[in-house]
C-alpha positions in Angstrom: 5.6 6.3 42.0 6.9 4.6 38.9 9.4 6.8 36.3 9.0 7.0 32.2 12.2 8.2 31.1 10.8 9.4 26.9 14.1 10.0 24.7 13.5 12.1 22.0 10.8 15.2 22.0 10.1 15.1 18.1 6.9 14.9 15.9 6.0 11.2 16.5 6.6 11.8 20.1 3.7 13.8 20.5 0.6 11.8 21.2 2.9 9.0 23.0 3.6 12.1 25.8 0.0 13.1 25.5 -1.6 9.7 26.6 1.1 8.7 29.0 0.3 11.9 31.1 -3.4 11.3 30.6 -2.5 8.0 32.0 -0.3 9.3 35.0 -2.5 9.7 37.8 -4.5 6.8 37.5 -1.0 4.7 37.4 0.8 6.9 39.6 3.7 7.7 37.1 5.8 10.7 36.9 7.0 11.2 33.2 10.3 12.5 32.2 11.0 14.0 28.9 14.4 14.5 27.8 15.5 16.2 24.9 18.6 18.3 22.9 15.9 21.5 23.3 15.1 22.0 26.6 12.1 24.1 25.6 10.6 21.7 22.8 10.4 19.1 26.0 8.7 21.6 27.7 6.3 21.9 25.2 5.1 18.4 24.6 4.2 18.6 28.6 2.1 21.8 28.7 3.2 22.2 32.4 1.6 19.4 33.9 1.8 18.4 37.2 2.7 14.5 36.7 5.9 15.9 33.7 8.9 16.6 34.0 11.5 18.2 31.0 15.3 18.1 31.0 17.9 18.8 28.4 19.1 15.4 27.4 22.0 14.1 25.1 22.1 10.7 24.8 26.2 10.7 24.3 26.7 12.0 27.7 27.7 9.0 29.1 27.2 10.5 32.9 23.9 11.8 32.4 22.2 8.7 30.0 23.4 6.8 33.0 21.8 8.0 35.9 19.0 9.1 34.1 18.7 5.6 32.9 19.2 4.3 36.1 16.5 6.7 37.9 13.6 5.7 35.7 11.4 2.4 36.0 10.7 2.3 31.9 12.5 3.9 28.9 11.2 5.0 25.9 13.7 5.6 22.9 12.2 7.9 20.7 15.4 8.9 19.0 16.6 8.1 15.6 17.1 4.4 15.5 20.6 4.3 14.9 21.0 6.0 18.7 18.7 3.3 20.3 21.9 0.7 21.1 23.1 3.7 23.5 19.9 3.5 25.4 19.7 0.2 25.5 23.0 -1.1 27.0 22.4 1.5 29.9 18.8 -0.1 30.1 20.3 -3.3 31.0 23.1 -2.4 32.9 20.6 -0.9 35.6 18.1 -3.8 34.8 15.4 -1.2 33.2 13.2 -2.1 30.4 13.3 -0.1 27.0 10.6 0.1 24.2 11.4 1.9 20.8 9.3 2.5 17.4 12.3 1.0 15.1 13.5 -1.7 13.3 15.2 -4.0 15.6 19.1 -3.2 14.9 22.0 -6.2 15.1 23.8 -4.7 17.8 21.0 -4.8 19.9 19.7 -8.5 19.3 23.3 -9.0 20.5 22.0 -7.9 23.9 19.1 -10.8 24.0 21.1 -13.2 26.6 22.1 -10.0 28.9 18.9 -9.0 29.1 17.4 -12.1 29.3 19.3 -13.3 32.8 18.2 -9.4 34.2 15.0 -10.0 33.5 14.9 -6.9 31.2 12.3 -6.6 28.0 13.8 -4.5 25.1 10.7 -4.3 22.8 11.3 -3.0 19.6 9.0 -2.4 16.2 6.1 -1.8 18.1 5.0 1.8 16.7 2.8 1.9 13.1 5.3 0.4 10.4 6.7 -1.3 11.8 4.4 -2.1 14.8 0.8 -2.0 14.3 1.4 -3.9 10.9 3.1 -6.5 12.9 0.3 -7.4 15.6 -2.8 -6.5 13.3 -0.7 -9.6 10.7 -0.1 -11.9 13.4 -3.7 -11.7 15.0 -5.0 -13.1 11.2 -2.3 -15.2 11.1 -2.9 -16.8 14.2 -6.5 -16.5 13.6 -5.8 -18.7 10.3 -4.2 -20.8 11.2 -6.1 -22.4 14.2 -9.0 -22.8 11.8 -6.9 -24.8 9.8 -5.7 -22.8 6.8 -2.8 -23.0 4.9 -1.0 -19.4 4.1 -0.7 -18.6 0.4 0.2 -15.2 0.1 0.7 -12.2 2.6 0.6 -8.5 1.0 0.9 -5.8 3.5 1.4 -2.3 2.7 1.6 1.0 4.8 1.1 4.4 3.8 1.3 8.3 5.5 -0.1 10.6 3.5 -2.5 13.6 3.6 -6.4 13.5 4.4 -8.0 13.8 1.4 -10.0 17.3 2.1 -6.5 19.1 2.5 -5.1 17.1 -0.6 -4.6 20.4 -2.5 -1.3 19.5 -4.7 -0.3 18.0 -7.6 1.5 15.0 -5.8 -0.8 14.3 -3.8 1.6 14.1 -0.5 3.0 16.4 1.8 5.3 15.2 4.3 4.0 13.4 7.4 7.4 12.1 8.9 10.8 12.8 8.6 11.5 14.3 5.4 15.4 13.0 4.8 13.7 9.3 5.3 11.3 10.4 2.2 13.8 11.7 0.3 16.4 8.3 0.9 13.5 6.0 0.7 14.0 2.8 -1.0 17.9 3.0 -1.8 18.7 -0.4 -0.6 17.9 -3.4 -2.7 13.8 -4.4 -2.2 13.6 -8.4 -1.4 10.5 -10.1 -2.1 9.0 -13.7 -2.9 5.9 -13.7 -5.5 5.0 -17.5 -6.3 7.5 -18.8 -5.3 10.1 -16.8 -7.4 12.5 -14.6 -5.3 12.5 -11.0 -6.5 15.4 -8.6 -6.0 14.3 -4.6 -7.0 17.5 -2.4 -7.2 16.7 1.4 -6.5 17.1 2.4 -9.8 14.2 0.2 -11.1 12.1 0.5 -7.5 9.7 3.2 -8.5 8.9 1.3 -11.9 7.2 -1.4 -10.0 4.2 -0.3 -8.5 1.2 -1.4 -8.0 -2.4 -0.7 -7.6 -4.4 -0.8 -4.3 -8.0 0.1 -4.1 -8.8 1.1 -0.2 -12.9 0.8 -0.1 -14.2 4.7 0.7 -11.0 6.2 -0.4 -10.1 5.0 -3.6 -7.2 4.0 -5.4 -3.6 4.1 -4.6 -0.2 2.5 -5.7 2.2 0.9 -3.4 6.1 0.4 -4.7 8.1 -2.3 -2.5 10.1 -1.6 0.7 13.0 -3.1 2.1 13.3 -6.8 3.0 10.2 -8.6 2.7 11.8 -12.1 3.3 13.1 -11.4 6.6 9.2 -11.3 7.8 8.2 -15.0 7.0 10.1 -16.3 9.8 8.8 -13.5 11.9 5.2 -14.4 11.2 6.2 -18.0 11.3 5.7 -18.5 7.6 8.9 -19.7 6.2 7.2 -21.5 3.2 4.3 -18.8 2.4 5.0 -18.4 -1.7 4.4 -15.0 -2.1 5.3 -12.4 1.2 5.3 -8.5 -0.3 5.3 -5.7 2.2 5.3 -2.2 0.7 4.9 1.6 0.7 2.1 3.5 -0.1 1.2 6.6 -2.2 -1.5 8.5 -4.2 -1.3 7.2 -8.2 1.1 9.2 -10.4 3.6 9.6 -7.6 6.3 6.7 -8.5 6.4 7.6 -11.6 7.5 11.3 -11.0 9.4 10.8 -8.3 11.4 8.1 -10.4 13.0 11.3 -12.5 14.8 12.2 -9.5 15.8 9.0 -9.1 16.9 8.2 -12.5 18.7 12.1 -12.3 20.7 11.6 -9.3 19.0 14.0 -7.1 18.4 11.9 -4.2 22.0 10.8 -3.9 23.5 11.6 -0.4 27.2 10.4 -1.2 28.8 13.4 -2.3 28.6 17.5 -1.7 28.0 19.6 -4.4 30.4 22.5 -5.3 28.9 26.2 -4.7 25.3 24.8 -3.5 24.5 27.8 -1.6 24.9 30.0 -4.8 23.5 27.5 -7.4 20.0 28.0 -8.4 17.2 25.2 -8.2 17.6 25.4 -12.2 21.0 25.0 -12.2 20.9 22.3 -9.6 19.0 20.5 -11.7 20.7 20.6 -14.8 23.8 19.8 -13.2 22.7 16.1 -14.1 21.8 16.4 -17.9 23.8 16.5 -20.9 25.5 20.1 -21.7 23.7 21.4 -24.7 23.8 25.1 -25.4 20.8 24.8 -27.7 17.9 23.1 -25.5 16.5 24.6 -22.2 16.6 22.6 -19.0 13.5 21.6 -19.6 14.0 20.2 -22.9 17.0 18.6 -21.8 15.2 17.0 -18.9 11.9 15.8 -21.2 15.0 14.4 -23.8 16.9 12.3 -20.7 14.0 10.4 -19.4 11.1 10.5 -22.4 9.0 12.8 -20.7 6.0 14.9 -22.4 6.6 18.3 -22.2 3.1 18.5 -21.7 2.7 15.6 -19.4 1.6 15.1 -16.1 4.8 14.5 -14.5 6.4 17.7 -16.1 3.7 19.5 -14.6 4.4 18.3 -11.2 8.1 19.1 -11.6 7.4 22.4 -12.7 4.7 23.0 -9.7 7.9 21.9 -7.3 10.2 24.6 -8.7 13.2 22.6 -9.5 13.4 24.8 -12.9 13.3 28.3 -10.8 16.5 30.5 -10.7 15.9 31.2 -7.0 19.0 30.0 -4.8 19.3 27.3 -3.1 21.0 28.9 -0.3 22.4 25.7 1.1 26.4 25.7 1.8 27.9 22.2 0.8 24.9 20.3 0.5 24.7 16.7 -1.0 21.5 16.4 -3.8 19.3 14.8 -1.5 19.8 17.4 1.1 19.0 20.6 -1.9 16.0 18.0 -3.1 15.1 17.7 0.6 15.0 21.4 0.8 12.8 22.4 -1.8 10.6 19.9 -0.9 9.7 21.1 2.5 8.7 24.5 0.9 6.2 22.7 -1.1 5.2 19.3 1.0 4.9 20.5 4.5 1.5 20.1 6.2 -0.1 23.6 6.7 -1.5 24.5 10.0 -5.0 23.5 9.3 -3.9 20.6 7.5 -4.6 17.0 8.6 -2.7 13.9 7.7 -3.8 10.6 6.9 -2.3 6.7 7.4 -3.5 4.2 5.5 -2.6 0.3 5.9 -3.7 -2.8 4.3 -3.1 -6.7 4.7 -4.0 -8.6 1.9 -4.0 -13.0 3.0 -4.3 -15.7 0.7 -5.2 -19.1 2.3 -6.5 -22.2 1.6 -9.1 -24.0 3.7 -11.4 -26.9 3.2 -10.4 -27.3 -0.6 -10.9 -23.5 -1.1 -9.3 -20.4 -1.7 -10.0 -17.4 0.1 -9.0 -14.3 0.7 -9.0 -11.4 3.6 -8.6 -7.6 3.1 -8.0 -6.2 6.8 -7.9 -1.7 5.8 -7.0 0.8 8.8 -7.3 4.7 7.8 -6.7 7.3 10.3 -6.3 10.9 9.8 -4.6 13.2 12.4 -6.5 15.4 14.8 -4.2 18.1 13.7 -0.9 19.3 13.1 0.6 18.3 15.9 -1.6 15.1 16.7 -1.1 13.8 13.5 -2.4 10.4 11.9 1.2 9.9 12.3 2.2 10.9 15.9 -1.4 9.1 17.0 -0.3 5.6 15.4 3.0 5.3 16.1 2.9 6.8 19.8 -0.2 5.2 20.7 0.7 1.6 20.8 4.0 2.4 22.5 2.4 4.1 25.2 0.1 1.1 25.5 3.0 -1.3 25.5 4.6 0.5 28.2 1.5 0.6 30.5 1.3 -3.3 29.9 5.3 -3.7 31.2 4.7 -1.5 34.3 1.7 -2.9 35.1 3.3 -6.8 35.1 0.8 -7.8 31.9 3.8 -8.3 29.4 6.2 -10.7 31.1 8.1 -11.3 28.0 12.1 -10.9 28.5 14.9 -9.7 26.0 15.2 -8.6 23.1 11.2 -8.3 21.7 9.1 -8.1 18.5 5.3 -7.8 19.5 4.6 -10.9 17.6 3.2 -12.9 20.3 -0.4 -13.0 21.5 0.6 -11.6 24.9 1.6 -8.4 23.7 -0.6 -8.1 20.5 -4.2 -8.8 21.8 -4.2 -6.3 24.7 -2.1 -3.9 22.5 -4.8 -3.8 19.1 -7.8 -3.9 21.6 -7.2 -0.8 23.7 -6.4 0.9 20.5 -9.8 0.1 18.9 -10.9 2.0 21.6 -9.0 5.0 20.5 -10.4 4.4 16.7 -7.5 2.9 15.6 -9.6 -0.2 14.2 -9.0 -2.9 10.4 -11.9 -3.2 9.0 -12.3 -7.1 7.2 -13.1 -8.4 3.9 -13.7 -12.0 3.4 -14.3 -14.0 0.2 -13.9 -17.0 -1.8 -11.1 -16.6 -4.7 -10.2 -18.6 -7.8 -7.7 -21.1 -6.8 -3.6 -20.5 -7.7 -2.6 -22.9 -10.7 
C-alpha cells in the first residue's frame, strides 16, 4: 500500500481529498490528511476506511520529518510561502512533492538535489496557475508542429460566482482566499503588447482593463496580473510580440474597486490606531481631506470624481463602508478592516455556486495568413464546498499525483507541467470530469 501525505485541509483542498479517496481502492493507497485542526481533517475524510487525519504543523521539525518520510507522495496544500518546508524534507527522504503554487526561488534551488534522488517536485499544476499552463502549451505545441509562427498569446483566468446566484451589485463574492483578493495586483504588472514592454504600477492597475466576451456568458473585463514576461520562456516563446496574462471580473468591478485603491484601503503596511472602536465610516474617512462642512460621502465623490449618483457610489454604499457600525477589529492594517467587511457582503451563501472562467486567446501566422484561436473553459461548483474553485484546482493535482505513483510521469526535479508527458494525460482525464476548452478558429486581418 502506497501513502499520500495532503498538507493543508482548507477550501481548495476539498475535491483533491474527495477524488484521491475515490481513487484509493482501486490504487491501493492510504491517504493522510494533516492539518492545524485536527477536526477540519477529519471532515474532509468523512470517516473513510482508506483516510486517515492528524494534527499537523509543518514547523515541527520532528513530526514534518517522519511524516514526510512515512508517505510515498506529498501534496502541499499550504500557503505557498510554507511549501520550501515540505519540500527540503521531500528530498531528504527521496519523496516526491506536488503543490498548486507559483514555483518559489528557494525551491528551484533544490533542482540538482532532487534531480540525483530521483525526486519530482511539481509545482503550478492546480487552475492558475496549472490548467492555464497545460491547456497553453497543448495549442502551443499544437501550433507549432503545423508550422505557425506565434504572434500573440492572451490568457486570462477568472473565479467568480455562477451567474443564477449573481445577486449583488459587484457581481463577485469570494471564491478563494479573501486577503489574496484584497492584496491583489500590488506588485508591478509586466507585459509585452507589440513589441512594446509595458510596466502597470498598482496605482494605475485597475485603470487598464479590458473587455472579454466568453460566448454563452457574456461579457467581462480582465485587468493584468503579475509578470507576464516570465511566461515566454516557459512556453518556449521568447520572441512572441505581445504575451498578456490577466485576471478576470464582471464589468464595472475595476473601476470601483480602484477607489480603494486610489484611498489606501488595501494597504497592509501599517496598523491603524483604535480599529476595534472606529466605525466603517470613520475608517473610511480616515483617508480624505478634513472638512467639517461635507459628509464622507461628499468628501469621497470630491477625492476621486465620482457621481454621487453613480454606479460605483452605489456599490460603495451597498458594501457599508459609510455605516457607523464598528469595525470591532483590534490593531488591524486597512486591508485587514477592508477584508472584513467584505466577507460580510462577498461570501458565497450556502446554496450558492461559484463559477471559473478561463480564456486563451493565440495569434499565429501560417501559410501567409493570420489566424486566430479562442480556447473558453467555464465551470461552476457543485456546491459550497465543491466549488468551481476547489474542483479545478484539486482536480489536476490529484491526477498528477496518480500519474507519479503509478510510474507515468518520470520527469525529475524541480517541475512545471509544461511538457507533453505531464500535460496530455493530465487535460484528458479531466475532460472526463467536464473540465473541457472549447475552440474558436478563424482567419484575422494581418498585424501591420
Amino acid at each position: 500500500m502506497k501513502t499520500i501525505l495532503i498538507i493543508g485541509a482548507g477550501l481548495s483542498s476539498s475535491t483533491l481529498i474527495r477524488q484521491l479517496l475515490e481513487d484509493s481502492v482501486a490504487n491501493d493507497w492510504q491517504v493522510v490528511v494533516g492539518d492545524l485542526s485536527l477536526a477540519l481533517a477529519e471532515s474532509k475524510l468523512q470517516g473513510h476506511p482508506r483516510g486517515r487525519a492528524l494534527r499537523f504543523d509543518v514547523f515541527d521539525d520532528a513530526q514534518r520529518e517522519a511524516s514526510i518520510a512515512g508517505a510515498d507522495l506529498v501534496i502541499s496544500m499550504l500557503p505557498a510561502r510554507f511549501h520550501f518546508l515540505a519540500a527540503k524534507s521531500c528530498v531528504r527522504h527521496g519523496r516526491h512533492l506536488v503543490t498548486a503554487s507559483y514555483v518559489s526561488d528557494l525551491i528551484r534551488e533544490l533542482d540538482a538535489e532532487a534531480k540525483a534522488k530521483g525526486v519530482l517536485l511539481l509545482n503550478e499544476i492546480g487552475l492558475d496557475p496549472g490548467i492555464d499552463h497545460m491547456s497553453a502549451m497543448r495549442l502551443v505545441d499544437r501550433i507549432k508542429a503545423q508550422g505557425g509562427q506565434m504572434q500573440a498569446f492572451r490568457s486570462y483566468t477568472g473565479g467568480l460566482v455562477a451567474p443564477k446566484h449573481d445577486n449583488n451589485p459587484w457581481n463577485y463574492k469570494f471564491t478563494w482566499n479573501p486577503r489574496n483578493v484584497v492584496l491583489a495586483g500590488q506588485s508591478t504588472a509586466r507585459l509585452i503588447v507589440n513589441g512594446s514592454y509595458k510596466y502597470i504600477p498598482y496605482h494605475k492597475l485597475f485603470t487598464r482593463y479590458d473587455r472579454l466576451e466568453v460566448d454563452g456568458y457574456g461579457e467581462f473585463e480582465v485587468y493584468p496580473n503579475r509578470d507576464s514576461l516570465t511566461y515566454r520562456g516557459v512556453y518556449g516563446l521568447d520572441d512572441i510580440p505581445t504575451m498578456v496574462r490577466g485576471t478576470i471580473r464582471r464589468p464595472g468591478f475595476c473601476r470601483a474597486w480602484n477607489v480603494f485603491v486610489q484611498l489606501g484601503a488595501t494597504d497592509d503596511s501599517y496598523t491603524l490606531e483604535n480599529s476595534e472602536t472606529m466605525t466603517y465610516r470613520e475608517f473610511i474617512n480616515t483617508f480624505l481631506r478634513y472638512d467639517t462642512r461635507m459628509s464622507v460621502e461628499e468628501k469621497l465623490s470630491l477625492a476621486l470624481g465620482i457621481a454621487q449618483d453613480s454606479e460605483i457610489m452605489y456599490k460603495l454604499r451597498w458594501l457599508g463602508i459609510f455605516d457607523r457600525r464598528p469595525i470591532g477589529l483590534a490593531n488591524a492594517t486597512p486591508a485587514q478592516v477592508l477584508q472584513k467587511l467584505l466577507e460580510e457582503k462577498w461570501t458565497l451563501d450556502k446554496d450558492d455556486k461559484d463559477m471559473i472562467v478561463m480564456q486563451h486567446r493565440f495569434e499565429y501566422l501560417l501559410g501567409g495568413k493570420a489566424r486566430r484561436v479562442t480556447s473558453s473553459l467555464v465551470v461552476e461548483g457543485r456546491d459550497h464546498v465543491h466549488t468551481g474553485m476547489s474542483i479545478t484546482v484539486g482536480m489536476p493535482v490529484a491526477i498528477a499525483s496518480k500519474l507519479i505513483l503509478n510510474g507515468q510521469i518520470k520527469a525529475t526535479g524541480v517541475q512545471l507541467p509544461v511538457a507533453p508527458e505531464i500535460y496530455d494525460p493530465i487535460l484528458d482525464e479531466l475532460e472526463q470530469h467536464g473540465i473541457i476548452f472549447h475552440e474558436k478558429e478563424e482567419e484575422i486581418a494581418a498585424q501591420n
